[in-house]
TORKOL-4160 file (C-alpha; in steps of 0.2 Angstrom, whole numbers, padded with zeros to 4 digits, m for minus):
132
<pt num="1" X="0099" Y="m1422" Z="1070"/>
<pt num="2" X="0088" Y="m1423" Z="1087"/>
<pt num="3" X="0081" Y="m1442" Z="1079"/>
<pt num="4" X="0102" Y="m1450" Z="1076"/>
<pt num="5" X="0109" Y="m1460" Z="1090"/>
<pt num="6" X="0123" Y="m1454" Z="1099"/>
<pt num="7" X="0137" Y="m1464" Z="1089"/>
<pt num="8" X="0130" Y="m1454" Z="1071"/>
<pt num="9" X="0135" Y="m1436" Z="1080"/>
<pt num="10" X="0152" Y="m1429" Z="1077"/>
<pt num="11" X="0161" Y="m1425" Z="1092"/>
<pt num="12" X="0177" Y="m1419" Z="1088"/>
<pt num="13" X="0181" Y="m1404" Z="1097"/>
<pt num="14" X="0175" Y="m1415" Z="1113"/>
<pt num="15" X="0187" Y="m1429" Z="1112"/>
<pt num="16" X="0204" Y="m1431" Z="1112"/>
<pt num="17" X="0213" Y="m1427" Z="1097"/>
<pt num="18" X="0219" Y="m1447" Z="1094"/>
<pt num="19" X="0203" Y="m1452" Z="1097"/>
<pt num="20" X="0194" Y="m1461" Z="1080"/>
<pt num="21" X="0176" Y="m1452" Z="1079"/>
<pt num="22" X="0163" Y="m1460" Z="1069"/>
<pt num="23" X="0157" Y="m1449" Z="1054"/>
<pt num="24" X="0138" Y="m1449" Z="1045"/>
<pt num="25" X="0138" Y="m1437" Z="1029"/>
<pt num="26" X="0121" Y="m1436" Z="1020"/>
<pt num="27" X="0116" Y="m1424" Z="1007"/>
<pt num="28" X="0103" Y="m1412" Z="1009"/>
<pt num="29" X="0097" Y="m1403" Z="1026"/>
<pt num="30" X="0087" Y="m1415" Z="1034"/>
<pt num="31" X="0093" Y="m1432" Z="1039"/>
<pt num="32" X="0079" Y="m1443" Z="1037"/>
<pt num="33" X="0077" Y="m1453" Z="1020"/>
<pt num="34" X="0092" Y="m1446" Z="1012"/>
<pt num="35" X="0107" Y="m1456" Z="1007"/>
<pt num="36" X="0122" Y="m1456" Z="1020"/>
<pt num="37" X="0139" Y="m1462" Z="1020"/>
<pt num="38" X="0146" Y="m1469" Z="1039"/>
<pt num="39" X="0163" Y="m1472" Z="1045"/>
<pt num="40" X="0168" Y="m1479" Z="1059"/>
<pt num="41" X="0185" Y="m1486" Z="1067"/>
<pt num="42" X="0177" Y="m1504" Z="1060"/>
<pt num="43" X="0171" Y="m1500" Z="1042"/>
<pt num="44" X="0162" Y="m1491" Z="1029"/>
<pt num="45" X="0144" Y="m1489" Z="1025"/>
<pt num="46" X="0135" Y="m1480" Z="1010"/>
<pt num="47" X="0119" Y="m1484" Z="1010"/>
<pt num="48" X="0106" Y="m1475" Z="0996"/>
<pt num="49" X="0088" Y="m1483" Z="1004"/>
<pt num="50" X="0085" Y="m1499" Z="1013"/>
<pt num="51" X="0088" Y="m1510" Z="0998"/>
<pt num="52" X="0103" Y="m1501" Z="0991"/>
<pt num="53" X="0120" Y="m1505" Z="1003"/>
<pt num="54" X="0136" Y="m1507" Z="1000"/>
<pt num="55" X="0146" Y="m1511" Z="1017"/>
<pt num="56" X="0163" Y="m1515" Z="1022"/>
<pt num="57" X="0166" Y="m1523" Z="1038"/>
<pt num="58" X="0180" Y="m1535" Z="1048"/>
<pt num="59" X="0165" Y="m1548" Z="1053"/>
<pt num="60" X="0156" Y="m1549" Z="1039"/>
<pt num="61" X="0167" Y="m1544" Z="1026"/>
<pt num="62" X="0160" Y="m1535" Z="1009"/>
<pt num="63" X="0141" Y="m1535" Z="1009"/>
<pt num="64" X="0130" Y="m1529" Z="0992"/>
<pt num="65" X="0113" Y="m1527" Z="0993"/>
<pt num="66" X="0101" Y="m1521" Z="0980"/>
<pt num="67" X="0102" Y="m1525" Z="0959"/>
<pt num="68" X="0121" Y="m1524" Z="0953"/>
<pt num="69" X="0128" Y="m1520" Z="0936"/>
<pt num="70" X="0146" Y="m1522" Z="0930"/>
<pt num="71" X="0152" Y="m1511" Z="0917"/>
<pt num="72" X="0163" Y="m1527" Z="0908"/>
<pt num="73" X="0161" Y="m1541" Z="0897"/>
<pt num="74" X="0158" Y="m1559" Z="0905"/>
<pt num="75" X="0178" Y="m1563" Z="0901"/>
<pt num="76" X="0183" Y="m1549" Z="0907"/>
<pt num="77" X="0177" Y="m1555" Z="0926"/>
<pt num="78" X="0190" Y="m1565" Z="0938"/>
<pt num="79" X="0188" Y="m1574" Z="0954"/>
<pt num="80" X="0201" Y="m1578" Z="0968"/>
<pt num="81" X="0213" Y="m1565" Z="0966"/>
<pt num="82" X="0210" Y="m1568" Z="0946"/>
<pt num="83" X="0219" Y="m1584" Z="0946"/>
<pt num="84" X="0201" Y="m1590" Z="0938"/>
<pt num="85" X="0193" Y="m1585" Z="0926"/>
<pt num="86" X="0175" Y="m1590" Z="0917"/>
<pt num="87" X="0177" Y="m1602" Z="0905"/>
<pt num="88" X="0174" Y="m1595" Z="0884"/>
<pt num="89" X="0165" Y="m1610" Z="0882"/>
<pt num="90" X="0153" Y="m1610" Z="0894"/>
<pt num="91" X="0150" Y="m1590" Z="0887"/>
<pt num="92" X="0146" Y="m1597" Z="0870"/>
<pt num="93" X="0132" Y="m1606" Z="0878"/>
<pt num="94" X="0137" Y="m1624" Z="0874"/>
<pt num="95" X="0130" Y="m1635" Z="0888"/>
<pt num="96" X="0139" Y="m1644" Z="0902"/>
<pt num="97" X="0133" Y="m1663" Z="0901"/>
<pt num="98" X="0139" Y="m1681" Z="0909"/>
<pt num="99" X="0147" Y="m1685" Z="0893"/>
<pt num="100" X="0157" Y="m1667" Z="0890"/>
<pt num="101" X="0158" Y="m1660" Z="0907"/>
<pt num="102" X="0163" Y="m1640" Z="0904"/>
<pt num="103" X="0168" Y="m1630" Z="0919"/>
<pt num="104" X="0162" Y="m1614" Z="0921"/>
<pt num="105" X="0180" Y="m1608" Z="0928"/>
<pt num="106" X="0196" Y="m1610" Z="0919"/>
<pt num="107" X="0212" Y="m1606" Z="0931"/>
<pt num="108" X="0222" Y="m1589" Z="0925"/>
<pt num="109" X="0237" Y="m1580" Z="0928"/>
<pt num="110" X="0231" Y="m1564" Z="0938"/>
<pt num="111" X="0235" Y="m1547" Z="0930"/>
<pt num="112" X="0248" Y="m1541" Z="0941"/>
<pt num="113" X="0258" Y="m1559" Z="0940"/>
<pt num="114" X="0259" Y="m1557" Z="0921"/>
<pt num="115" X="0267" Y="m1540" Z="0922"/>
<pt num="116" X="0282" Y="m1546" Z="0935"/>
<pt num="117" X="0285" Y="m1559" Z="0922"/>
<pt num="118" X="0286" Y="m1548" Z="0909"/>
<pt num="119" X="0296" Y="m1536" Z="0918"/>
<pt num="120" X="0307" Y="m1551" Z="0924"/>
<pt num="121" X="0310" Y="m1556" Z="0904"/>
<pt num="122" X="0314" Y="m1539" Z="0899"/>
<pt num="123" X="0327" Y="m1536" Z="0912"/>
<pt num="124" X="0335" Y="m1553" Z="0910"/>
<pt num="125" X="0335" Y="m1549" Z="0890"/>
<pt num="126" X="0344" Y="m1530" Z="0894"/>
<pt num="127" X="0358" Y="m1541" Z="0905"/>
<pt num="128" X="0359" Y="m1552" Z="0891"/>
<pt num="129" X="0363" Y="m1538" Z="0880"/>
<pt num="130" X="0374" Y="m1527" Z="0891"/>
<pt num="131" X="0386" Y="m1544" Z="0895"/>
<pt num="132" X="0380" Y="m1544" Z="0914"/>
């Protein structure tokens, strides 16, 4: 650990107990070439080698680096909170020209928002039932 700089080394028991410490985890017994996690008081890293990130942090929001794969089908996806979602006919590869513009993002009721409405009917059907 002679090679970190000063802000990697875990210095707990010389702080004061409110304090935030940074913390670096890595796997194996040298530090060098490994995978590391780091956390700090402003975000996260985990970082596999120098083309493979993912970081959290309050500037620069969410960064990815490196090839990405996502375990779900293309209509499956949403953008924005999940009030958009890609449109099935752009999936079905038919083309978007001048004549017959075809967006590629449809707008959506997010997940969350269809389960308070559903909620919100069934409540209102069990105070129609009980004479509320």
């Amino acid at each position: 650990m002679a090679d970190l700089p000063q802000d990697f080394v875990d210095r707990e028991g010389y702080q004061e107990p409110d304090a935030l410490v940074s913390k670096y985890i890595h796997a194996g017994d040298e530090s060098n070439g490994q995978p590391y996690a780091y956390f700090d008081e402003d975000g996260i890293a985990l970082v596999g080698d120098r083309k493979h990130v993912i970081a959290v942090d309050p500037i620069f929001g969410i960064l990815l680096g490196g090839p990405i794969s996502f375990s779900a089908m293309p209509d499956q996806l949403s953008f924005g909170g999940g009030y958009f979602r890609l449109n099935p006919l752009t999936l079905s590869t038919i083309p978007s020209t001048t004549p017959t513009p075809v967006p590629v993002l449809v707008k959506s009721t997010p997940k969350l928002l269809e389960g308070s409405s559903n909620i919100g009917g069934m409540l209102s059907g069990l105070e129609t039932s009980l004479g509320v």
